[in-house]
C-alpha positions, -999 to 999 in steps of 0.1 A, spaced: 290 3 -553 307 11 -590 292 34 -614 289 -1 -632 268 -19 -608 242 7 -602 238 11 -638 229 -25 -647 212 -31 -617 191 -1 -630 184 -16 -665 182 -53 -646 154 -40 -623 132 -19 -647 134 -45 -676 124 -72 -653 94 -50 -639 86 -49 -680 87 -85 -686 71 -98 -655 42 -71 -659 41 -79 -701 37 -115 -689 14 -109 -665 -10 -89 -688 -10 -110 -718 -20 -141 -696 -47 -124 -679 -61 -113 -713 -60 -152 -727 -79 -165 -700 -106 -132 -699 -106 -145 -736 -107 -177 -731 -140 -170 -704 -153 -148 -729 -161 -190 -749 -182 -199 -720 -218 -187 -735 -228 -160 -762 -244 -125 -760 -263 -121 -792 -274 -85 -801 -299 -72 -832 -311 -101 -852 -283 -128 -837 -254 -122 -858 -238 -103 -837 -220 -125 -810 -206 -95 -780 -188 -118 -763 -169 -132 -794 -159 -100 -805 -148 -96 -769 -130 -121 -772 -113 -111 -804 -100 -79 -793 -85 -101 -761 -63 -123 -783 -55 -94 -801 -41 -77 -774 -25 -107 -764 -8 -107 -794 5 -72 -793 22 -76 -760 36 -108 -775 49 -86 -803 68 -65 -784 83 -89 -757 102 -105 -794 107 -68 -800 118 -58 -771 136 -88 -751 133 -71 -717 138 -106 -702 175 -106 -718 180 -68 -704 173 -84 -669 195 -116 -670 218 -93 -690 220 -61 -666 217 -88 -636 247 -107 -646 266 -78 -653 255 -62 -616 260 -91 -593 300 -92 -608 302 -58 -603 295 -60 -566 314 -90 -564 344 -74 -575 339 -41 -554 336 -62 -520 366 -79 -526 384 -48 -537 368 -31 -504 381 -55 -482 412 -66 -498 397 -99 -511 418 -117 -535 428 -108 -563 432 -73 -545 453 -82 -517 462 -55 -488 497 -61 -504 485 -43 -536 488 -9 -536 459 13 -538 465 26 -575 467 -9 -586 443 -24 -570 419 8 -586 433 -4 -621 430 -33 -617 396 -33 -602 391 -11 -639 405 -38 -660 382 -60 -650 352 -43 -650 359 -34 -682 361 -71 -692 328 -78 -673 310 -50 -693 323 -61 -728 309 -98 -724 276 -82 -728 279 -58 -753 245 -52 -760 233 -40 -730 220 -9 -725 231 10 -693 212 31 -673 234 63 -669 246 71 -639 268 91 -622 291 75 -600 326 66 -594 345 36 -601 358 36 -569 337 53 -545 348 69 -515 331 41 -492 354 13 -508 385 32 -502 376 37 -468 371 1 -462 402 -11 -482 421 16 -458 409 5 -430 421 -25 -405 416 -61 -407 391 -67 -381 373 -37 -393 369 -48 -428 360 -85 -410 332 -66 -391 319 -49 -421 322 -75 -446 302 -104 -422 280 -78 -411 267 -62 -443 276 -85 -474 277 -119 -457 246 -115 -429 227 -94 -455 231 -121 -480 221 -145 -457 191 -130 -444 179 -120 -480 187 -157 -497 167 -170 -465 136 -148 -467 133 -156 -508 136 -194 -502 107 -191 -476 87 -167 -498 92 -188 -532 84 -222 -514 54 -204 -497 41 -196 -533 52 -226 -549 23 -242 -528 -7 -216 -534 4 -221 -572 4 -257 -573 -31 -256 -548 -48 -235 -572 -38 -256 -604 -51 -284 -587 -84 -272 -581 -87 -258 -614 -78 -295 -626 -102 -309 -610 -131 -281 -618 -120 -291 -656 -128 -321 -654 -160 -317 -632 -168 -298 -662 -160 -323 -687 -179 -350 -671 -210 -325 -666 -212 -317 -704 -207 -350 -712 -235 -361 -688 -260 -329 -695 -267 -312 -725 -255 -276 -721 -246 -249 -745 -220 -231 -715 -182 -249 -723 -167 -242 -689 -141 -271 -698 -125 -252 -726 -122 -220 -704 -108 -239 -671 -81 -258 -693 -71 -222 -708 -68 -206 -675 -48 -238 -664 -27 -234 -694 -22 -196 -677 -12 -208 -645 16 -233 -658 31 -209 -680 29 -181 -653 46 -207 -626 70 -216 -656 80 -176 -656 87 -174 -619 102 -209 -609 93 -206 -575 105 -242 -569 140 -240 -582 146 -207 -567 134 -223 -534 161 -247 -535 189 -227 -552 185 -197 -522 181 -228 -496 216 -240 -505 234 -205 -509 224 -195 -474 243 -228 -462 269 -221 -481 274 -184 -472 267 -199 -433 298 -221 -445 321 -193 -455 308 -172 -428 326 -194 -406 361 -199 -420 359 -163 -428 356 -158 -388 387 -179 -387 411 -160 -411 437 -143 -388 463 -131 -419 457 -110 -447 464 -137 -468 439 -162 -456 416 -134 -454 423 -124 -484 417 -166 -498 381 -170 -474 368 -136 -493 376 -149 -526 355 -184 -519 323 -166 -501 320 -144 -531 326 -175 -552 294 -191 -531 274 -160 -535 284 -162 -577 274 -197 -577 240 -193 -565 238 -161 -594 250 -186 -620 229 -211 -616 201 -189 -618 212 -172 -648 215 -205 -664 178 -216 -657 162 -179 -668 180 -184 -701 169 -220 -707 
């Protein structure tokens, strides 16, 4: 791949780590908060309440890490560096294998500036971003290789290790993100009904513990934690991109001409783009 890809797929990856471990930190700390409301733990002559201070310095931490992800916006790097990566690689594949609009009927200098050109534009969309540096070749060896190479060969390569890989990945994150959807959605439905076991138990008995309070925080946790991942929408939108790569796989199989091959590469990397946009467009909602 590009020196471009690889160095917003570097920022992509690490500021997604941040964000997604930032998240995961300050919701943990609300709900340990939140728990810390259950009872009391006086100390000296009972004006000192351990858990409450506890408590304090959780929401105050909370608040730090919610600080820095305004600060910070490591959730823009990622959908930034990601957007910027995936066109990257779209570009090189067709470039590699003479997909439109770098035809086996462009000569290789062109095809490299032009390949340049619009790289260039894909980088300048996104101005802000922060790349990781690397150092790499616009065109790499590899790619020229590939480009050089005949048609079936660059049919092989192409189905074999953008379209099948593709596939198999979209395929295994549809069955992992619906698998998860599930244990999320269990779990928040047994912490609903603990709350309101709870409630109806403090209403019922005279306690001093307010489990209620703390299960409706930690459920509060959970939805915003589902919220960051949307299993269920990235179940679906992998679902459909490996039936439309399964699609293209098929008239690609049926291009004979290096113009029609040239067309079918064009509209797989279209299909693969699709799935990228729509999930681009639900991140930044």
């Amino acid at each position: 791949m590009p020196q471009l890809f690889q160095a917003a797929d570097g920022a992509s990856l690490e500021a997604q780590a941040s964000y997604i471990g930032r998240t995961r930190l300050r919701l943990v700390l609300i709900s340990v908060a939140a728990a810390c409301g259950i009872a009391s733990w006086r100390v000296g002559e009972g004006d000192v309440d351990l858990l409450g201070i506890l408590g304090t310095a959780l929401f105050i931490g909370a608040l730090v890490i919610e600080t820095s992800l305004w600060r910070d916006r490591p959730d823009k790097v990622w959908y930034d560096g990601r957007a910027v990566a995936e066109s990257a690689k779209t570009l090189a594949w067709k470039f590699a294998v003479c997909g439109s609009p770098f035809p086996s009927t462009m000569d290789e200098a062109g095809a490299a500036r032009g390949l340049a050109d619009r790289l260039d534009k894909v980088k300048a969309q996104f101005p802000d971003l922060e790349l990781h540096p690397v150092a790499a070749p616009l065109v790499s060896p590899w790619m020229l290789e590939q480009r050089r190479a005949p048609i079936d060969d660059r049919r092989y390569t192409y189905l074999k290790a953008r379209i099948e890989d593709q596939q198999t990945w979209y395929s295994r994150k549809a069955k992992y993100n619906k698998r998860r959807s599930k244990q999320w959605r269990l779990l928040l439905v047994i912490l609903e009904i603990l709350g309101a076991a709870a409630s109806l138990a403090g209403a019922l008995i005279d306690v001093d513990l307010f489990f209620a309070p703390a299960i409706a925080a930690l459920v509060g946790a959970v939805v915003a934690w589902i919220e960051t991942k949307q299993h269920d929408s990235l179940s679906r939108a992998y679902s459909a991109a490996t039936a439309d790569l399964a699609s293209a796989e098929a008239k690609l199989n049926l291009a004979t001409t290096d113009d029609s091959w040239a067309i079918e590469v064009d509209d797989a990397e279209e299909a693969i783009s699709r799935e990228h946009t729509v999930w681009l467009a639900s991140r930044s909602r």
